[in-house]
C-alpha positions in Angstrom: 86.6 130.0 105.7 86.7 128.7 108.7 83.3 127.5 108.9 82.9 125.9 106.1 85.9 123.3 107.5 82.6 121.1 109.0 80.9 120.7 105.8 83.9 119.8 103.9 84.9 117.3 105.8 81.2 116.1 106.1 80.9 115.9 101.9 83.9 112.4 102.2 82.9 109.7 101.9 84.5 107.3 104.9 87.4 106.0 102.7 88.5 109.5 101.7 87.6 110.7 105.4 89.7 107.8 106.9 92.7 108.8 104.7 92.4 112.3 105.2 92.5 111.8 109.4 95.2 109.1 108.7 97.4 112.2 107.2 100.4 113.0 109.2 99.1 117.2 109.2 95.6 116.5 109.9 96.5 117.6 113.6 97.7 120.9 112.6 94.7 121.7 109.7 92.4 120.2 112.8 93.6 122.6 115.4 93.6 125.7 113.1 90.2 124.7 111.1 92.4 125.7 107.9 89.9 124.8 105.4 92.2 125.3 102.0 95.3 123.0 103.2 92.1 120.3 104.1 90.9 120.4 100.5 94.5 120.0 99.2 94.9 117.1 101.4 91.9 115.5 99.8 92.5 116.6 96.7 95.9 114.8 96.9 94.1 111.7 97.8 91.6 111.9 95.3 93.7 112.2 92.1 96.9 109.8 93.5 94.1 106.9 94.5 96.8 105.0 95.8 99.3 105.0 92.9 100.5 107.9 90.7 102.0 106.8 87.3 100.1 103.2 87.2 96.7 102.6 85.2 96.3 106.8 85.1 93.5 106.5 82.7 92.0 104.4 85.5 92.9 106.6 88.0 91.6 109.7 86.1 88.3 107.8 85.7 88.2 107.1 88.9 89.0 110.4 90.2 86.5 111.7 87.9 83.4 110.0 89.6 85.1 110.4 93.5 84.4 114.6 92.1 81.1 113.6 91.3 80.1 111.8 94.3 81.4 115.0 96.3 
């Protein structure tokens, strides 16, 4: 698991990437190379996009083709 941490974090794209440093744990998941708390972080930022219970069929589309750009 712990190798596949570089690839993950490789397969953001900058915004996502930017967010996901930004995070207030992303010392800790950096030090340990915990690969499944990194996915949940961006997985978090992925499907909230910035607002959780505003424009959620937008937010689902848009969520939607973030997955597919991954």
């Amino acid at each position: 698991m712990r190798s596949l941490y570089p690839v993950v974090i490789s397969l953001c794209d900058s915004n996502i990437e930017d967010k996901v440093k930004a995070h207030e744990g992303y010392v800790e998941i950096n030090c340990t190379r915990d690969t499944i708390k990194l996915l949940q972080v961006i997985k978090q930022y992925m499907y909230l996009n910035g607002s959780e219970n505003l424009h959620t069929i937008h937010n689902q589309f848009m969520s939607t083709i973030s997955l597919f750009r991954m």
